[in-house]
C-alpha positions in Angstrom: 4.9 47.7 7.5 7.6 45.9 5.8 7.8 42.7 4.8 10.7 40.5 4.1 10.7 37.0 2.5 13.6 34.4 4.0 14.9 31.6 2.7 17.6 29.1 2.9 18.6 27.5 -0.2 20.9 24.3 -1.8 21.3 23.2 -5.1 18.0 24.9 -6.4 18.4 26.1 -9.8 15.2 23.4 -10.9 12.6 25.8 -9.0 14.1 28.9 -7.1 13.3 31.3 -10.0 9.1 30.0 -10.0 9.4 30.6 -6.5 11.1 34.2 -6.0 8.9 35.5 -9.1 5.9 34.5 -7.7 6.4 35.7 -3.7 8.3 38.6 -5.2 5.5 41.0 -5.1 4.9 40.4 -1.6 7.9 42.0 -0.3 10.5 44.5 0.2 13.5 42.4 0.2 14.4 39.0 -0.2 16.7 37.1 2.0 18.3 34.1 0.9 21.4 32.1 2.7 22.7 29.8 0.4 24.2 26.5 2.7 26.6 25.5 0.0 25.1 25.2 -3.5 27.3 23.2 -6.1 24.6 25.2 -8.8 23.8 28.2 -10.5 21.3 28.5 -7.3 23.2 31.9 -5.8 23.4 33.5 -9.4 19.7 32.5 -9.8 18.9 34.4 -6.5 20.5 37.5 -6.9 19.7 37.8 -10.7 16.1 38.3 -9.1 17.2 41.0 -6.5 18.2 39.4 -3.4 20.5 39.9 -1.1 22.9 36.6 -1.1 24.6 35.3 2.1 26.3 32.4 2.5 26.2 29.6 5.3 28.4 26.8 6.2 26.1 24.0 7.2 26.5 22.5 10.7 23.9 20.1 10.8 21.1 21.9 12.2 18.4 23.6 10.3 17.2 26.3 13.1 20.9 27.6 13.0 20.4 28.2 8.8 17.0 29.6 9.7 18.1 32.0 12.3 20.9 32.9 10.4 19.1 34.1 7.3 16.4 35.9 9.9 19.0 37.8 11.3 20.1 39.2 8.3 16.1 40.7 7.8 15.2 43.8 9.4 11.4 43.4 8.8 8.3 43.3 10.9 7.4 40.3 9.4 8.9 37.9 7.8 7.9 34.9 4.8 9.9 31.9 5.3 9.8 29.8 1.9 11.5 26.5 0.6 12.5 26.9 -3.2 10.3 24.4 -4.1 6.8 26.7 -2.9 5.1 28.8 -5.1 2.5 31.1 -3.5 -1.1 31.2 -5.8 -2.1 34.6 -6.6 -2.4 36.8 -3.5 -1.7 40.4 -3.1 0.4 42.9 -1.0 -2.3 44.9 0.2 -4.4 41.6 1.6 -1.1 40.5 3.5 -0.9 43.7 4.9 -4.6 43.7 5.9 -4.6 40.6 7.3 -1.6 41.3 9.5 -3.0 44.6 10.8 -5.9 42.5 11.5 -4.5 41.7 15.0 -2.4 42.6 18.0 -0.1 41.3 20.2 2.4 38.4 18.6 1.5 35.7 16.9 2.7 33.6 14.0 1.0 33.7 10.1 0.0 30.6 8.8 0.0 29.7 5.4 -1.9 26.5 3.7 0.3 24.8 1.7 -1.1 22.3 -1.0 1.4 19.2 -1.4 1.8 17.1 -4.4 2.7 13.5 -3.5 3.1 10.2 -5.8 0.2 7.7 -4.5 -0.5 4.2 -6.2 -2.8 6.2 -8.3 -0.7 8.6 -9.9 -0.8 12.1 -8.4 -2.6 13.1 -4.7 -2.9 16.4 -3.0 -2.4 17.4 0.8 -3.2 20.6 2.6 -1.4 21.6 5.7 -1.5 25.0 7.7 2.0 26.1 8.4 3.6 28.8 10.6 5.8 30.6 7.9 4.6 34.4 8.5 7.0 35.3 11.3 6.9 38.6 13.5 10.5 40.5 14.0 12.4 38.3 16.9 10.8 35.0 16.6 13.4 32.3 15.6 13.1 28.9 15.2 14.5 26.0 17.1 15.1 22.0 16.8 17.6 20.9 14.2 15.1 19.0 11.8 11.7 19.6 10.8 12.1 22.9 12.5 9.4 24.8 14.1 8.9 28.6 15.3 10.1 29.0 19.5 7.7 30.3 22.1 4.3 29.4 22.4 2.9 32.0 20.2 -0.7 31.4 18.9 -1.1 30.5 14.9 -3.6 32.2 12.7 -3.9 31.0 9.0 -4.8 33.6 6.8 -5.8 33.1 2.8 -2.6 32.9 1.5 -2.3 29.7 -0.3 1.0 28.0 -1.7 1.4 25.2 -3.9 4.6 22.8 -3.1 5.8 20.1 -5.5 8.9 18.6 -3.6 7.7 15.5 -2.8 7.7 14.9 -6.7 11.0 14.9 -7.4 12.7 13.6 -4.7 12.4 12.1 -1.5 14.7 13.7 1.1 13.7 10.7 3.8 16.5 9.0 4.1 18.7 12.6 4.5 16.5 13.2 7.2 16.5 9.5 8.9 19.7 10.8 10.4 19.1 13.9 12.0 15.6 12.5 13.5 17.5 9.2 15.0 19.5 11.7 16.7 16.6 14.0 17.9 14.6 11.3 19.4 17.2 9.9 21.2 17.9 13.0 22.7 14.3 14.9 23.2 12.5 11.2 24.0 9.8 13.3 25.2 9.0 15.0 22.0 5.7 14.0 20.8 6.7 16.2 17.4 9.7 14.3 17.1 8.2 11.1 17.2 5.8 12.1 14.7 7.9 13.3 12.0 10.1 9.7 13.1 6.9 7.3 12.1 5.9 9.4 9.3 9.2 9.6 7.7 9.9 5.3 8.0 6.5 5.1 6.8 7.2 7.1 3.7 10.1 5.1 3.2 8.3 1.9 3.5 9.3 0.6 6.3 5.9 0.5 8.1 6.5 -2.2 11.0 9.5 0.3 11.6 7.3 2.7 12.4 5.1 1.7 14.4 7.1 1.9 17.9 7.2 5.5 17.3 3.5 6.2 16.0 2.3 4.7 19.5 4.4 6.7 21.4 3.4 9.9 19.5 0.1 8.8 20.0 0.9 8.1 24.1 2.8 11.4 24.5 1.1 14.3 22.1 -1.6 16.3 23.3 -4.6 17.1 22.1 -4.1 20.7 21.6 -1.2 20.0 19.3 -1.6 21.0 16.1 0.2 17.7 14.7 -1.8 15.4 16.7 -4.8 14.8 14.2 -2.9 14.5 11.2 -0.9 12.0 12.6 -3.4 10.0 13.8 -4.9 9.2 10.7 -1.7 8.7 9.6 -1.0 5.5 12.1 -4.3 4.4 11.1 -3.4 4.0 7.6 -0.2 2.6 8.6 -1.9 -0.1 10.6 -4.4 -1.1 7.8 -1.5 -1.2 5.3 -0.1 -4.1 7.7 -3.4 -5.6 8.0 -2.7 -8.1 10.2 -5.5 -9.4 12.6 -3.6 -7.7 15.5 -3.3 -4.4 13.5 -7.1 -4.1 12.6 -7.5 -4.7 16.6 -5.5 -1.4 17.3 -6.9 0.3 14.7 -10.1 -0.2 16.0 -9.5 0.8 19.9 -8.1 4.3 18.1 -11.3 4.5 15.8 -13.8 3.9 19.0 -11.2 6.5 20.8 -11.1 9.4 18.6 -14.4 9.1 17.2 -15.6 11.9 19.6 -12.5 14.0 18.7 -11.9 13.4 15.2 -15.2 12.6 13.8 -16.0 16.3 12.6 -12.8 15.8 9.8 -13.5 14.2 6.9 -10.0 12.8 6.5 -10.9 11.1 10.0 -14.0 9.8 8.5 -12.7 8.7 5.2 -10.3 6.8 7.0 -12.7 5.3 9.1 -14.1 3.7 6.1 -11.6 2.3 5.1 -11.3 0.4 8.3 -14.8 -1.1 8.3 -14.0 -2.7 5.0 -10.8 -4.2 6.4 -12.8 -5.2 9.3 -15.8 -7.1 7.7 -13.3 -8.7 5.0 -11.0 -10.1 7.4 -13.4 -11.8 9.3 -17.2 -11.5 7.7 -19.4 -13.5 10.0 -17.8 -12.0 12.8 -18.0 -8.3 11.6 -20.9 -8.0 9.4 -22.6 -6.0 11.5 -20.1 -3.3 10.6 -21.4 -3.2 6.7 -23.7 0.1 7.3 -20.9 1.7 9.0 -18.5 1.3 5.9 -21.4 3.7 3.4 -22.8 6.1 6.7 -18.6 7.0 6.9 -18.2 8.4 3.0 -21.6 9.9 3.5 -20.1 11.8 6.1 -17.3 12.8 4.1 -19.2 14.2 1.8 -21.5 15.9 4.4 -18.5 17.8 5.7 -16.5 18.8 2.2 -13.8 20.0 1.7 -11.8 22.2 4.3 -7.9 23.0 3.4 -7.5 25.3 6.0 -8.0 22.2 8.7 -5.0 19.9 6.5 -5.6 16.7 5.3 -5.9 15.0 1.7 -7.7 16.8 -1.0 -10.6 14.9 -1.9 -11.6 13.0 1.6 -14.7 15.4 1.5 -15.7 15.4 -2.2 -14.6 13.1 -5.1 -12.3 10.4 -3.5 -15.2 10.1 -1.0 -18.0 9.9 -3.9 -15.9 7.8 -5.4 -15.4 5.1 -3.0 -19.0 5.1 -2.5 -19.7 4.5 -6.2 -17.3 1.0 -5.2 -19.4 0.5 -2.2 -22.7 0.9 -4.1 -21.7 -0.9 -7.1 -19.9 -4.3 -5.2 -23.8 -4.7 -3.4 -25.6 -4.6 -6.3 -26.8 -1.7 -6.1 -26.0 -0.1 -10.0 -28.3 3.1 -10.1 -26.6 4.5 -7.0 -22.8 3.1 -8.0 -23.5 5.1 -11.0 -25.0 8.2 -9.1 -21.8 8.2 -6.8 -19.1 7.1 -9.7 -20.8 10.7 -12.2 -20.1 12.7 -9.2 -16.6 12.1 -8.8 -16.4 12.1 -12.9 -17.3 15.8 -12.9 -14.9 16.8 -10.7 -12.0 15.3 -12.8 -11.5 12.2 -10.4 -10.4 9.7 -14.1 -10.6 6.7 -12.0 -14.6 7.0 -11.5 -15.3 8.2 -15.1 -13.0 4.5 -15.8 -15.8 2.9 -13.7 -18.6 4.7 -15.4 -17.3 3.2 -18.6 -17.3 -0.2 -17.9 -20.8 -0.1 -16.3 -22.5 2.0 -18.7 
């Protein structure tokens, strides 16, 4: 079995060297097309054995993509950014685990990102389709995906990604996507990756248009769909208007069936109920129980990277917003209960809280 990683590449002297040396082991070759690096990113890459080829960019990722995949003449392929590091994982497990099945069918990979919250530092998982058989190719010209409807199995291998740290390529992509859902209207993905990237850029009423037609158009089956879900939710309680909360609340009662086994789903869920009771507390006060019985959940389901969502929904950012539940109702013993358990596993802003009570 051989196995080849493939990568595209700009400008990534900061972090293609962590990445090569860490995937390096995996592999027989590595396959990197540079798309017109001003850096020492080419040098970089064949100081640590690859085989360089350059590509003049035309706009359109799946063309780079392909491009580099031609040049491989493996039976499977990685496909990397510069800025992922896979954790310690060995050749003879990824050769196990794709002997593990037949027919075709794409690798996944879970991929933790670091992202800058109002807290300091947060952590996402997502399961991505980066572990390609011979002749798959990709398509769309941003945010591209695999082709064919091929079925996507994640196995254990686990890569860290720390991207969204140092830069925020949103407005680079506002572009491309502008031009890709004016010409696929009918892309639910598109839509998707439309709302999420105005939302990063704060421009939340912005997004909105596009979250609800994502949300009118995607299916249920698609593996997108939960993620961004939640993801409109949070955008419509970061409005918090009156008419917001409404919508919110029609997805909530919606997807409750659907969702309600995720503990990202729930966590959000909680968060609505307290927007719900404070914007209107005679009204909505029968929601209070629901607010508590939605962390407890959380924590009832724990923590799952391989089904994507924010690390901590199912352990300490639950606990911890229980501990804030528990603690404004007056009830100390189980704020404090709530609050240690997020302490111990490293969560600073609870072991904050379990100073100034104690």
């Amino acid at each position: 079995m051989k196995i080849n990683l493939v990568m595209i590449v700009k400008n990534e002297e900061r972090c293609l060297r962590r990445c090569l040396a860490a995937a390096k082991p995996l592999v027989d070759e590595i396959i990197v097309a540079d798309t017109g690096s001003s850096d020492n990113t080419a040098g970089i890459a064949r100081e640590m054995g690859a085989k360089v080829f350059s590509f003049s960019w035309i706009n359109d990722f799946s063309a780079a993509r392909n491009f580099a995949l031609k040049q491989s003449d493996a039976d499977w392929n990685l496909v990397l950014d510069a800025d992922e590091y896979v954790r310690d994982y060995g050749r003879k497990k990824l050769e196990k685990e794709l002997g593990s099945r037949s027919g075709i069918w794409l690798g996944g990979i879970i991929r933790y990102d670091d992202y800058p919250d109002g807290e300091g530092v947060s952590t996402g998982t997502s399961v991505l389709p980066r572990i390609l058989p011979r002749g798959v190719v990709y398509e769309g010209v941003i945010h591209e995906q695999p082709k064919g409807n091929y079925p996507c199995y994640a196995l254990s291998m686990e890569v860290d990604h720390d991207g969204y740290l140092v830069g925020d390529k949103g407005e680079r992509n506002l572009t491309y996507l502008e031009q890709a859902v004016k010409d696929y209207p009918g892309d639910a993905y598109y839509q998707y990756q439309m709302a999420q990237t105005l939302r990063n850029l704060k421009r939340l009423e912005e997004s909105l248009p596009y979250f609800r037609r994502f949300y009118r158009i995607s299916g249920k089956k698609d593996a997108f769909r939960a993620g961004g879900v939640v993801l409109y939710l949070y955008t419509l309680l970061d409005l918090g208007e009156m008419a917001h909360l409404d919508e919110a609340g029609r997805i909530v009662e919606k997807e409750e069936k659907v969702l309600g086994r995720w503990s990202d789903f729930c966590f959000v869920c909680g968060l609505f109920y307290m927007k719900r009771v404070l914007s209107d507390v005679g009204r909505y006060l029968s929601l209070l129980p629901k607010i508590e019985a939605s962390y407890l959940k959380c924590l009832s389901l724990g923590e799952h990277p391989e089904l994507g969502g924010v690390v901590g929904t199912g352990s300490f950012k639950a606990a911890y917003n229980l501990g804030a539940w528990y603690e404004v109702s007056g009830q100390k013993d189980q704020a404090v209960r709530y609050y240690r358990m997020a302490a111990d596993q490293g969560y600073e802003p609870a072991s904050g809280r379990l100073r100034e009570i104690l």
